[in-house]
Legacy VTK file of the C-alpha trace (Angstrom):
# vtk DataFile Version 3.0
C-alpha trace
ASCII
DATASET POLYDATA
POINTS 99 float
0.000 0.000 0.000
1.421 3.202 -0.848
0.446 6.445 1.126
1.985 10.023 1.211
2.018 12.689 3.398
1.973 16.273 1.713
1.571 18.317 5.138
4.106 17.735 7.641
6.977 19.346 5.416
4.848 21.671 2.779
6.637 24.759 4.484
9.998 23.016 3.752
11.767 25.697 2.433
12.388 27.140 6.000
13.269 23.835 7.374
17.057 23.068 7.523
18.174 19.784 6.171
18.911 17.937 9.737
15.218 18.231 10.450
13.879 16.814 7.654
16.638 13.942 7.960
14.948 13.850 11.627
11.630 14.050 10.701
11.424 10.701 8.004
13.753 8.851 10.309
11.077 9.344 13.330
8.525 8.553 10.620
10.372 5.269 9.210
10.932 4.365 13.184
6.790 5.087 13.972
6.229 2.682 10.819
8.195 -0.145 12.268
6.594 0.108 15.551
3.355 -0.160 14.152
4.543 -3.472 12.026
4.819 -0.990 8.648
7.660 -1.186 5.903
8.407 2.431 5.617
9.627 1.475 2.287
6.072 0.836 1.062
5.577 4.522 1.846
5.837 6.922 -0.602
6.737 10.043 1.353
5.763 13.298 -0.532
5.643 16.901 -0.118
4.535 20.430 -1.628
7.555 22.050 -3.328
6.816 25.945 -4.722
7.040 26.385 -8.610
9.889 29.407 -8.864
9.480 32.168 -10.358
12.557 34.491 -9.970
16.648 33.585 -11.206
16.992 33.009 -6.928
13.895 31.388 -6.809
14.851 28.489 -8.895
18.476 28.659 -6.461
16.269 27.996 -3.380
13.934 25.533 -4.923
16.835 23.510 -6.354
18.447 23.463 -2.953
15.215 22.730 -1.201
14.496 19.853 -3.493
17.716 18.228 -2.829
17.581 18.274 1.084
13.965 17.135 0.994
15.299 14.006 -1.878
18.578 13.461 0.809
16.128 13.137 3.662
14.035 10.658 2.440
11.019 12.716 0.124
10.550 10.609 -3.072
7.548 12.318 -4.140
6.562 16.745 -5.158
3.068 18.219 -5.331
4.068 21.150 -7.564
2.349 24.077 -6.187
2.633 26.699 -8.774
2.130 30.605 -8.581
-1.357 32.496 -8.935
-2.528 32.074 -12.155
-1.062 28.698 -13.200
1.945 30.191 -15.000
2.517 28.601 -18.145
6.094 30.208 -18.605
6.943 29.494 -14.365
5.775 25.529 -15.522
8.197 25.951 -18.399
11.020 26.858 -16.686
11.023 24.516 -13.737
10.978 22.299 -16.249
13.834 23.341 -17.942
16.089 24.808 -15.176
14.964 22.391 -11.385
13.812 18.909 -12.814
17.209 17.881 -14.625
19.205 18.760 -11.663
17.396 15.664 -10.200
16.955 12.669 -12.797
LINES 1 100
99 0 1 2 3 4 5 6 7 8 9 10 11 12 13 14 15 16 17 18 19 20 21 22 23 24 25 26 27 28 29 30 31 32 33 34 35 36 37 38 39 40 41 42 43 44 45 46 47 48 49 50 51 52 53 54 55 56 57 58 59 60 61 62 63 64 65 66 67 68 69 70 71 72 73 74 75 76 77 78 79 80 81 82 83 84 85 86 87 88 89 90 91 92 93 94 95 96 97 98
């Protein structure tokens, strides 16, 4: 059974990387206890479309601490307006960093 959680860490981009490293290793540790494979969960989180040059920085950088601590999975949450061009370019500039 897969299951995701898209609220603990949707503010992520203010958390530093130790806590979310913290937070899915007390998550993968609850699973256990309750006789759960945290591998069978996908863990997933909100992650802001960018659209400034030092927006797609802090996006990149968020991305990768929430991928090294565990996240597997992004609700894009994109800017007011649905952005066509912001879409575009996170495509272009944020998903290739992480293939």
């Amino acid at each position: 059974m897969k299951w995701s959680n898209t609220n603990a860490l949707s503010s992520g981009r203010h958390i530093p990387p130790q806590t979310f490293k913290r937070f899915t290793a007390s998550f993968d540790d609850l699973c256990r206890r309750v006789g759960r494979d945290p591998a069978e969960i996908v863990k997933a989180t909100s992650l802001p479309v960018p659209t400034t040059d030092q927006a797609v920085k802090d996006v990149r950088t968020l991305a990768g601490n929430m991928i090294a601590a565990g996240i597997r999975s992004f609700v894009l949450f994109p800017p007011p307006g649905n952005d066509l061009a912001a879409l575009q370019r996170f495509a272009r500039e944020v998903v290739p960093a992480f293939r």
